[in-house]
Backbone atoms as SQL, in Angstrom:
CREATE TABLE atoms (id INTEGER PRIMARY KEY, chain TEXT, resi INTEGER, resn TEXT, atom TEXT, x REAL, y REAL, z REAL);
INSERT INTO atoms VALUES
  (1, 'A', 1, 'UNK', 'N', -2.363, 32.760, 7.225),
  (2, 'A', 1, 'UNK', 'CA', -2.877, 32.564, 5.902),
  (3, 'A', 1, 'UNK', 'C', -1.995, 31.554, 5.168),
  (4, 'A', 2, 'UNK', 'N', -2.537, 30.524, 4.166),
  (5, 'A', 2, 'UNK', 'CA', -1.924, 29.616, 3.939),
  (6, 'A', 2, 'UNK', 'C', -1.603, 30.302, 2.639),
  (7, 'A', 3, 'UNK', 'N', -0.078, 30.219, 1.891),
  (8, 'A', 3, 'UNK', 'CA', 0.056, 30.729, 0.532),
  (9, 'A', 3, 'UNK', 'C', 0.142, 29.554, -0.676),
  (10, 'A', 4, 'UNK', 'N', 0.123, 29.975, -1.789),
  (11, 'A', 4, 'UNK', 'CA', -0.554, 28.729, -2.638),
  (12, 'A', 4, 'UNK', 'C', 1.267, 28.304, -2.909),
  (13, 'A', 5, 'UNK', 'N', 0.820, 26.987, -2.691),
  (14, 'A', 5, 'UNK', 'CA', 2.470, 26.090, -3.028),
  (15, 'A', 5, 'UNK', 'C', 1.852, 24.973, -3.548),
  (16, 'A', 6, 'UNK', 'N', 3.064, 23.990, -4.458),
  (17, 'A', 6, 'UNK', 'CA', 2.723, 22.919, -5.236),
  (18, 'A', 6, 'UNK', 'C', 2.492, 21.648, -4.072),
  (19, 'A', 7, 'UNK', 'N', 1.499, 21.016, -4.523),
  (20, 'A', 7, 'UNK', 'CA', 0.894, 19.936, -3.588),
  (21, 'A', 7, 'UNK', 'C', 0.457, 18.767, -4.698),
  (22, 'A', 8, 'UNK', 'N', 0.785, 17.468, -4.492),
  (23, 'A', 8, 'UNK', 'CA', 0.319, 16.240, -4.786),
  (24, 'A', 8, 'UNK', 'C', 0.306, 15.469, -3.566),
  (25, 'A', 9, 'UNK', 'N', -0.765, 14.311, -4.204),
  (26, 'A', 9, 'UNK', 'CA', -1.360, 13.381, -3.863),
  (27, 'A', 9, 'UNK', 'C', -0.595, 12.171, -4.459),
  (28, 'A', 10, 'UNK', 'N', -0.246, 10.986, -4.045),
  (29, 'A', 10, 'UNK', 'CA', -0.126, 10.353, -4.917),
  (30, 'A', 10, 'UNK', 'C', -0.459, 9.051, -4.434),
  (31, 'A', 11, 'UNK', 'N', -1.281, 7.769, -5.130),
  (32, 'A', 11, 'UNK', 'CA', -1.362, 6.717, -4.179),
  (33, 'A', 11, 'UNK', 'C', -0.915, 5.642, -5.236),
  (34, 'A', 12, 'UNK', 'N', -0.821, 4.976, -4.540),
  (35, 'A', 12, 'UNK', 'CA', -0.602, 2.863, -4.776),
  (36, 'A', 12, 'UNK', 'C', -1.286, 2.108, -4.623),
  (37, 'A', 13, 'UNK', 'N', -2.064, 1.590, -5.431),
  (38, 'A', 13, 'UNK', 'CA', -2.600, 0.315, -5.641),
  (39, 'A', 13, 'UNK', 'C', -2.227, -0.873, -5.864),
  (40, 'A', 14, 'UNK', 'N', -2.382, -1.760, -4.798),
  (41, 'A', 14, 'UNK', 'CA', -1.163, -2.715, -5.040),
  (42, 'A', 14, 'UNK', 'C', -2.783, -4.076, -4.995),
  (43, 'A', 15, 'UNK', 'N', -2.830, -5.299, -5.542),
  (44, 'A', 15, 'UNK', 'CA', -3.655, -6.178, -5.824),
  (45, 'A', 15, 'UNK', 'C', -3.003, -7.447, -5.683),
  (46, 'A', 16, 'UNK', 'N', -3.074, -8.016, -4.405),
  (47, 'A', 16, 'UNK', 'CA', -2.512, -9.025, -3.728),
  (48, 'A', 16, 'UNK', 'C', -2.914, -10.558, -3.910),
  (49, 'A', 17, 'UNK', 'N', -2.352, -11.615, -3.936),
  (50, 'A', 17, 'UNK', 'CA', -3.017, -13.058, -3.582),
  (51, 'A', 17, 'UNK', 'C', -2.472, -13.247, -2.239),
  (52, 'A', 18, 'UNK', 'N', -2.597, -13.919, -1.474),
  (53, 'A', 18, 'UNK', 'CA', -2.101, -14.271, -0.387),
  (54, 'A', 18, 'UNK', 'C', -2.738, -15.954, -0.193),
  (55, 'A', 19, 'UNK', 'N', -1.876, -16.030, -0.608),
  (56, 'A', 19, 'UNK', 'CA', -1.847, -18.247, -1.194),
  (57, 'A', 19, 'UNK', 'C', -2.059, -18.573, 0.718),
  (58, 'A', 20, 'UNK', 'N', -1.149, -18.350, 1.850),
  (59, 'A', 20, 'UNK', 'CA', -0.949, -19.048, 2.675),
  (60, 'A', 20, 'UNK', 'C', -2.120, -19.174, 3.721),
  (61, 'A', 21, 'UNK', 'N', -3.053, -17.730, 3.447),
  (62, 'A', 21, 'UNK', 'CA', -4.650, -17.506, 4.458),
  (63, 'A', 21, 'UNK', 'C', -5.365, -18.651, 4.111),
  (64, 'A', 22, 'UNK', 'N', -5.764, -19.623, 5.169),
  (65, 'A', 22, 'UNK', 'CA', -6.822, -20.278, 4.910),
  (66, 'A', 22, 'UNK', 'C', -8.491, -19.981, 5.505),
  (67, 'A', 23, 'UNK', 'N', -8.531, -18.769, 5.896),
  (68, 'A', 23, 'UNK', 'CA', -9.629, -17.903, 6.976),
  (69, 'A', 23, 'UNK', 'C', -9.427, -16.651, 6.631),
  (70, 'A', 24, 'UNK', 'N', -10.860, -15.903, 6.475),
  (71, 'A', 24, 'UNK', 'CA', -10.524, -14.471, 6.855),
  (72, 'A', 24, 'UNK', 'C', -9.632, -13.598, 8.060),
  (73, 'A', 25, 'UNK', 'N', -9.805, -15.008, 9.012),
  (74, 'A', 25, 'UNK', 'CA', -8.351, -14.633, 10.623),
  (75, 'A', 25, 'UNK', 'C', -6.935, -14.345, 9.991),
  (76, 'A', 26, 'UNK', 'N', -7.135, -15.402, 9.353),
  (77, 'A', 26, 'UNK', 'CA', -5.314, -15.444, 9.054),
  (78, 'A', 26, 'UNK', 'C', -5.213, -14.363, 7.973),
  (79, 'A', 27, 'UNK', 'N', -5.899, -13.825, 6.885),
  (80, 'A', 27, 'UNK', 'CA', -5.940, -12.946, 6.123),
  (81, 'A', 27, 'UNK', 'C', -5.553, -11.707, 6.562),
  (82, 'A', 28, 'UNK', 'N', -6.341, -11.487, 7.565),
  (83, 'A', 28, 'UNK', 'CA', -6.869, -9.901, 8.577),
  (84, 'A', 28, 'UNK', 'C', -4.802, -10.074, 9.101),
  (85, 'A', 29, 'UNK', 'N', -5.019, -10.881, 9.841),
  (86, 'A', 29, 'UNK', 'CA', -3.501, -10.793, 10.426),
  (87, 'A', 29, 'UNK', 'C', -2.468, -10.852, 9.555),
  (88, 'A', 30, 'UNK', 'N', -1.988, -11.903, 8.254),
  (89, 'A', 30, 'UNK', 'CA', -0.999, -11.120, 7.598),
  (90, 'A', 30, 'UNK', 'C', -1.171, -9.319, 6.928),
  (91, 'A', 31, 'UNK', 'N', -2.246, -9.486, 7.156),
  (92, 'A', 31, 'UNK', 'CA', -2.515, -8.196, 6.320),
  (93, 'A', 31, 'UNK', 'C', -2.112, -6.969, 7.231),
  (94, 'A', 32, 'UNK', 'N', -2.437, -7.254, 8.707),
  (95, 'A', 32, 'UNK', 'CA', -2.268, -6.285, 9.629),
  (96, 'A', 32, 'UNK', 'C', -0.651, -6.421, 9.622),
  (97, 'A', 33, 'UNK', 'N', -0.025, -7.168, 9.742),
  (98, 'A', 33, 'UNK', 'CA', 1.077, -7.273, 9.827),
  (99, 'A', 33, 'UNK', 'C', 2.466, -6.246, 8.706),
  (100, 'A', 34, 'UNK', 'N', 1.452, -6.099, 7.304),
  (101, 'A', 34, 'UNK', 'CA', 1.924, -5.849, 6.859),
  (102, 'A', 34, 'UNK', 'C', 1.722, -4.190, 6.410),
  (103, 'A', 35, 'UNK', 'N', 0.784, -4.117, 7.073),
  (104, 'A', 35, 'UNK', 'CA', 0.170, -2.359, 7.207),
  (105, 'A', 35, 'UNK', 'C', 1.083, -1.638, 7.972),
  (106, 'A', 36, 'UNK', 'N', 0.975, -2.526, 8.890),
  (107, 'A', 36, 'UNK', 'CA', 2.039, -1.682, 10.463),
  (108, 'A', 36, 'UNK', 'C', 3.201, -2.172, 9.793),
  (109, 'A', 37, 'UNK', 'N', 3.754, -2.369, 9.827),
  (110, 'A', 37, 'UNK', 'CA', 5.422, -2.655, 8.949),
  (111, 'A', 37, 'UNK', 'C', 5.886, -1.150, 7.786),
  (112, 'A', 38, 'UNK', 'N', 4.813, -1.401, 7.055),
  (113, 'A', 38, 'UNK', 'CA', 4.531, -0.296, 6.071),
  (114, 'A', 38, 'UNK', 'C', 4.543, 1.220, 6.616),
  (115, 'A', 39, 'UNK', 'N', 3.664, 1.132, 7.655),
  (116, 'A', 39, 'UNK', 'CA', 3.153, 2.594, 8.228),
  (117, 'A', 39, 'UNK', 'C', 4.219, 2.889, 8.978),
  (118, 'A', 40, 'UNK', 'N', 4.839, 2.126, 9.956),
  (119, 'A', 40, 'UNK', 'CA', 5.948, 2.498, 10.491),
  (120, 'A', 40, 'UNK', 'C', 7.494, 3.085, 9.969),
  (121, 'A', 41, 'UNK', 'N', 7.586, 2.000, 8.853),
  (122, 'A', 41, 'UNK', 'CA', 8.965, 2.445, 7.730),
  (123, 'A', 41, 'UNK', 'C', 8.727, 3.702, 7.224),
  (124, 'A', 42, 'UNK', 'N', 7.299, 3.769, 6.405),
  (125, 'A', 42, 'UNK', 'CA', 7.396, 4.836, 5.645),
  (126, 'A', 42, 'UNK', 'C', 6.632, 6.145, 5.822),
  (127, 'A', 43, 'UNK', 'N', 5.787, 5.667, 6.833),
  (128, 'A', 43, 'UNK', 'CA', 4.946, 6.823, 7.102),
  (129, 'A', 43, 'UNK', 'C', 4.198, 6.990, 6.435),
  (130, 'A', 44, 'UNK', 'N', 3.008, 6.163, 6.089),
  (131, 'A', 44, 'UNK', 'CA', 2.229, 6.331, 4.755),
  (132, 'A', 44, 'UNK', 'C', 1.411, 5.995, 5.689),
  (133, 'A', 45, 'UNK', 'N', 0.036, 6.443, 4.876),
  (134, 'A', 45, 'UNK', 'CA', -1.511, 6.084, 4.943),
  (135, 'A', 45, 'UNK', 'C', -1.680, 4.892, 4.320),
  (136, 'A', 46, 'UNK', 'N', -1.894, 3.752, 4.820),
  (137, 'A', 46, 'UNK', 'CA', -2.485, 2.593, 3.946),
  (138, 'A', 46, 'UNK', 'C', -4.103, 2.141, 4.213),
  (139, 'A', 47, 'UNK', 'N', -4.815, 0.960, 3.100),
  (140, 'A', 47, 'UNK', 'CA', -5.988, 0.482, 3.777),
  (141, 'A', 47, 'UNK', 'C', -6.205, -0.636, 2.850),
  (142, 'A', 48, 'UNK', 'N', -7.194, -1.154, 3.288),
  (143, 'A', 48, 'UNK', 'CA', -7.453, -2.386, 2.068),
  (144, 'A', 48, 'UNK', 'C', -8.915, -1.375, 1.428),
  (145, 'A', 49, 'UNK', 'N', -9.103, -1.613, 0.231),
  (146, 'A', 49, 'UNK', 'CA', -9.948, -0.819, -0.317),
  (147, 'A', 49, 'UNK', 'C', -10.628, -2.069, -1.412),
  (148, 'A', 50, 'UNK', 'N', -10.387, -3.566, -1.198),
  (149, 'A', 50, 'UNK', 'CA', -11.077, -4.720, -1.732),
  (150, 'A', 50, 'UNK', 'C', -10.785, -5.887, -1.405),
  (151, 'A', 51, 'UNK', 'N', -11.687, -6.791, -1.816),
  (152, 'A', 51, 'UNK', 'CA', -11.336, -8.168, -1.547),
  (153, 'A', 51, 'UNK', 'C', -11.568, -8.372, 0.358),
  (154, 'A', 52, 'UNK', 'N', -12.523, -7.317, 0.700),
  (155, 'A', 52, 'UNK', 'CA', -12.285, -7.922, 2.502),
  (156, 'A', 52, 'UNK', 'C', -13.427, -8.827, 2.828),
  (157, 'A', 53, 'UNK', 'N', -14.241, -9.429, 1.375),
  (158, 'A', 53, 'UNK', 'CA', -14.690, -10.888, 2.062),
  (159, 'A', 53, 'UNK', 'C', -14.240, -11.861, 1.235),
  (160, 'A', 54, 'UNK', 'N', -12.739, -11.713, 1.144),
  (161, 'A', 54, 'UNK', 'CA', -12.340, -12.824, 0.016),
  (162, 'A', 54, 'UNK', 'C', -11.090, -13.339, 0.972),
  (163, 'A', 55, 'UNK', 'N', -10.894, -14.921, 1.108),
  (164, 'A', 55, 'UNK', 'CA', -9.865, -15.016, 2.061),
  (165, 'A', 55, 'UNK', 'C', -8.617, -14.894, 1.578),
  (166, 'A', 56, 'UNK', 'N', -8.457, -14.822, 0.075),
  (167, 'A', 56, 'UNK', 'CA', -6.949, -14.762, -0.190),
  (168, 'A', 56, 'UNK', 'C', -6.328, -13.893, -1.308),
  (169, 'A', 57, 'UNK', 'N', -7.146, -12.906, -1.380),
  (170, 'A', 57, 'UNK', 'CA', -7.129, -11.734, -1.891),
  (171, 'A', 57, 'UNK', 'C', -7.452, -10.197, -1.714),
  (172, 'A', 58, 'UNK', 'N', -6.740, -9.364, -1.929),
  (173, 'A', 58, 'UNK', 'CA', -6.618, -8.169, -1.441),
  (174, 'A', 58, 'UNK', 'C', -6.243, -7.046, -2.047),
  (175, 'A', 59, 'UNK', 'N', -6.666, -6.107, -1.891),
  (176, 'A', 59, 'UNK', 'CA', -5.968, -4.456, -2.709),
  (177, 'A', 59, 'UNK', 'C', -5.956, -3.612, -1.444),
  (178, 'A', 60, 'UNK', 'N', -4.682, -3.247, -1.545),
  (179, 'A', 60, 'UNK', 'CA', -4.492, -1.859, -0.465),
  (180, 'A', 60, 'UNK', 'C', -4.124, -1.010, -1.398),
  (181, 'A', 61, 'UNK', 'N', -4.525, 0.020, -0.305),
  (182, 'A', 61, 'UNK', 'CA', -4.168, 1.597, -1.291),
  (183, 'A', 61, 'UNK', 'C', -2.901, 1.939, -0.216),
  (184, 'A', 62, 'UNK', 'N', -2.001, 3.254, -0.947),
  (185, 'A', 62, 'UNK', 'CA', -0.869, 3.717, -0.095),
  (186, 'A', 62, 'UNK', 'C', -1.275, 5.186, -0.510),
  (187, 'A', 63, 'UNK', 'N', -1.196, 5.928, 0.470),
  (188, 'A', 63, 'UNK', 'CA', -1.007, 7.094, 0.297),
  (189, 'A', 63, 'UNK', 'C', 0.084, 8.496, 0.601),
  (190, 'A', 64, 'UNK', 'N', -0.027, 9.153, -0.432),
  (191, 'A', 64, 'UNK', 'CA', 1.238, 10.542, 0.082),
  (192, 'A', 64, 'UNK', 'C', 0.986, 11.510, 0.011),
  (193, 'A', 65, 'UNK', 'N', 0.904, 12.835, 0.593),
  (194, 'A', 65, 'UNK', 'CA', 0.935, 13.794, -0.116),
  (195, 'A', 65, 'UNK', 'C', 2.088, 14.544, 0.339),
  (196, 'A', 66, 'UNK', 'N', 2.690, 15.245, -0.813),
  (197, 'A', 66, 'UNK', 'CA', 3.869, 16.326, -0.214),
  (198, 'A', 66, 'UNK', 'C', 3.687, 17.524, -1.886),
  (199, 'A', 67, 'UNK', 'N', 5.301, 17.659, -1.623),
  (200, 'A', 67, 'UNK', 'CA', 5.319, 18.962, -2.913),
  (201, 'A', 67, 'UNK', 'C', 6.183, 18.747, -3.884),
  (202, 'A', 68, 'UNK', 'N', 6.940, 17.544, -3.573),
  (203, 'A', 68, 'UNK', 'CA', 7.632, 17.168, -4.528),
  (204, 'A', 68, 'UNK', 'C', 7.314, 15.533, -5.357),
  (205, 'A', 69, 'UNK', 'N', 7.377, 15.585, -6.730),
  (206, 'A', 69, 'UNK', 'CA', 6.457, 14.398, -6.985),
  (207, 'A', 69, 'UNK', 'C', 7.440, 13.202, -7.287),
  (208, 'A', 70, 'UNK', 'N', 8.782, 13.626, -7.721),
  (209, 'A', 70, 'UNK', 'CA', 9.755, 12.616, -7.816),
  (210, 'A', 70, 'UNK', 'C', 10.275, 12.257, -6.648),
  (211, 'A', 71, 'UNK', 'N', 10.237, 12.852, -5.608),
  (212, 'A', 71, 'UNK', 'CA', 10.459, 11.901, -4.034),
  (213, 'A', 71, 'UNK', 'C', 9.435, 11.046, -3.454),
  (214, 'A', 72, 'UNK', 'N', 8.400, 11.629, -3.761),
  (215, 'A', 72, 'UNK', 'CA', 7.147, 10.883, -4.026),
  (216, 'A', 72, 'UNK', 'C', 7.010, 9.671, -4.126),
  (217, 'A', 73, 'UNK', 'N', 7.029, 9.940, -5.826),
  (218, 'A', 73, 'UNK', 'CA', 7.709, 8.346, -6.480),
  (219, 'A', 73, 'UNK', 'C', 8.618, 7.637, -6.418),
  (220, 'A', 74, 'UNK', 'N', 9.317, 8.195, -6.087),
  (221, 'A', 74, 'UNK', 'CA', 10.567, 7.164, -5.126),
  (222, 'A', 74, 'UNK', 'C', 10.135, 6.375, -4.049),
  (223, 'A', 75, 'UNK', 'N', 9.161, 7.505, -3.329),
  (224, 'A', 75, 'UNK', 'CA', 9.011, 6.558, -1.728),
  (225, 'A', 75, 'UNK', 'C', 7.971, 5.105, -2.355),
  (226, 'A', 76, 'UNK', 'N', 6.883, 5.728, -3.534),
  (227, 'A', 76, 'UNK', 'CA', 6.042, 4.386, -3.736),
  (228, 'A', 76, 'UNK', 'C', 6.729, 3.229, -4.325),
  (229, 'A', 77, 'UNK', 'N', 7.890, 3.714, -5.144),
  (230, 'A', 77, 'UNK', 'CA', 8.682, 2.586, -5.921),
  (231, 'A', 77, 'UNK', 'C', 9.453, 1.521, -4.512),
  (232, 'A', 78, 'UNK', 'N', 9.511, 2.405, -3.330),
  (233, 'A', 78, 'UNK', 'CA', 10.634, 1.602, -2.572),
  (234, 'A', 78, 'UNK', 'C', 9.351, 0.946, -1.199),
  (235, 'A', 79, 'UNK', 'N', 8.133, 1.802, -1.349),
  (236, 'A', 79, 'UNK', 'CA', 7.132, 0.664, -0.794),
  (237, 'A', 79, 'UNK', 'C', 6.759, -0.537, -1.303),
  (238, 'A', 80, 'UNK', 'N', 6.513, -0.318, -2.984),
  (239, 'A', 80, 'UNK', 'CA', 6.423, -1.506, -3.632),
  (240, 'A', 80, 'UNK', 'C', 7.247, -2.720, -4.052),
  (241, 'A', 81, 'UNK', 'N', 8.377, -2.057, -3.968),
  (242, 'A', 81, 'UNK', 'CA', 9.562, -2.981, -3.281),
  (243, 'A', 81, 'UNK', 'C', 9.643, -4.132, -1.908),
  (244, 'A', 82, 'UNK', 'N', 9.441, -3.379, -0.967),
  (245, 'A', 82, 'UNK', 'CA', 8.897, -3.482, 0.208),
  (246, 'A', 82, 'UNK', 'C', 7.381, -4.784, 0.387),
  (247, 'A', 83, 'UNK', 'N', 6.771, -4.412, -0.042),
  (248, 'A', 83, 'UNK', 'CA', 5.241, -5.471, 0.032),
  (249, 'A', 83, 'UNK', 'C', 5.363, -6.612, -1.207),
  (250, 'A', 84, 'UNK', 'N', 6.012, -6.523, -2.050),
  (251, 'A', 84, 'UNK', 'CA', 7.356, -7.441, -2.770),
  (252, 'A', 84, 'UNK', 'C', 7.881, -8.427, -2.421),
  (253, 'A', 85, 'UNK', 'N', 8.935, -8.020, -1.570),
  (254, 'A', 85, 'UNK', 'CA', 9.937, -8.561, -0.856),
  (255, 'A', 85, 'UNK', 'C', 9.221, -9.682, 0.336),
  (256, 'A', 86, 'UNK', 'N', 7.583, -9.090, 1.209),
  (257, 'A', 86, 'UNK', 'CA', 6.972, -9.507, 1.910),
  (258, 'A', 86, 'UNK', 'C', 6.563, -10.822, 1.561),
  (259, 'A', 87, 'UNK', 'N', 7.109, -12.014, 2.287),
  (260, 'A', 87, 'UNK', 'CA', 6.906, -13.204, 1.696),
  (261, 'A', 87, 'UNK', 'C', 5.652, -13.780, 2.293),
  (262, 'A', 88, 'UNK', 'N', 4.668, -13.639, 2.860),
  (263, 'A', 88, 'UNK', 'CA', 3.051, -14.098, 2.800),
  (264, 'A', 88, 'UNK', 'C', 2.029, -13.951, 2.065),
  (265, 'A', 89, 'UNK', 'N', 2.553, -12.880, 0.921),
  (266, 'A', 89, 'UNK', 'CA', 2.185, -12.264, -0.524),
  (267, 'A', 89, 'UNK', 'C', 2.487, -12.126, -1.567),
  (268, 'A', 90, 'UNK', 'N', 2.138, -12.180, -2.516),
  (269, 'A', 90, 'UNK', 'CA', 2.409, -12.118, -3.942),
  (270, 'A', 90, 'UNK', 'C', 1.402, -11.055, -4.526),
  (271, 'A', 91, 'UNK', 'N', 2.333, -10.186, -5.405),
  (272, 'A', 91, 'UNK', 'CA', 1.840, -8.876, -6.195),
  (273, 'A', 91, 'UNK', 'C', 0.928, -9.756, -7.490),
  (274, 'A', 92, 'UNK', 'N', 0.068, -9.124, -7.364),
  (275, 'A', 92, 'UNK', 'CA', -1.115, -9.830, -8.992),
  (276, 'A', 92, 'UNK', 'C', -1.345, -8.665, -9.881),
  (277, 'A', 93, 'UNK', 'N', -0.715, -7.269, -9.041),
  (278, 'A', 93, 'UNK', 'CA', -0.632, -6.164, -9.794),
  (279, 'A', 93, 'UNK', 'C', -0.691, -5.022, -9.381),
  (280, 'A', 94, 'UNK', 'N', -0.694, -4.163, -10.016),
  (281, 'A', 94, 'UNK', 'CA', 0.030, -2.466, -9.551),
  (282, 'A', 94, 'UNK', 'C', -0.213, -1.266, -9.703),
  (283, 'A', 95, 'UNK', 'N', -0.285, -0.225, -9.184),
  (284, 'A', 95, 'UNK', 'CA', -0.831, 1.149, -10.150),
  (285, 'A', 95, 'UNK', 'C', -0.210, 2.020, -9.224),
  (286, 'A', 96, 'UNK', 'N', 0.467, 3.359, -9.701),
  (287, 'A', 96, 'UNK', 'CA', 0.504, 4.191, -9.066),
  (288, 'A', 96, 'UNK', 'C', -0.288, 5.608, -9.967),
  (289, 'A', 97, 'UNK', 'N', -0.407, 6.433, -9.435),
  (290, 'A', 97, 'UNK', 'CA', -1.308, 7.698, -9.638),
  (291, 'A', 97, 'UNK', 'C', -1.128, 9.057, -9.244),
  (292, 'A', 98, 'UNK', 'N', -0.977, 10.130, -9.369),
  (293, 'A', 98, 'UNK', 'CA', -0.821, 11.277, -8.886),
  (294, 'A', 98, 'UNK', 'C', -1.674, 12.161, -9.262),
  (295, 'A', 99, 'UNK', 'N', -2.051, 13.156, -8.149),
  (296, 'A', 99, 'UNK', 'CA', -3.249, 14.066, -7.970),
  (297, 'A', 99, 'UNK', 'C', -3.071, 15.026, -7.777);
């Protein structure tokens, strides 16, 4: 039997340009590049959730769930750091959220 404990959700919306794609090819691949990078470090759920017939623009979502919401937010502050730092992209903007 599962007993009731504190649970969030929390995701990232991150809203990308990506100046250097000149093709949806090259798009798909920095983008993949930067999913698996992501998923591997942090262990997150990511996806693109817009912009997938636009060649140089993009929104991924990040996802978490656990029980604590300030480690949480730590991990999204140090992903968004992270896809930041990623130089084939530039942030156009941001959101985080909890559920």
């Amino acid at each position: 039997m599962i007993r009731d404990v504190t649970q969030h959700v929390a995701v990232l919306l991150v809203s990308l340009h990506i100046p250097s794609a000149q093709s949806l090819k090259e798009k798909r691949m920095i983008l993949r590049s930067l999913k698996d990078r992501a998923k591997a470090k942090f262990n997150v759920s990511v996806c693109e959730l817009d912009g997938q017939d636009k060649w140089q623009v993009a929104t991924l979502g990040f996802a978490l769930i656990g029980n604590e919401g300030r480690h949480m937010d730590s991990c999204l502050q140090e992903i968004l750091s992270f896809v930041d730092s990623y130089r084939m992209c530039e942030i156009c903007d941001h959101t985080i959220e909890f559920y």
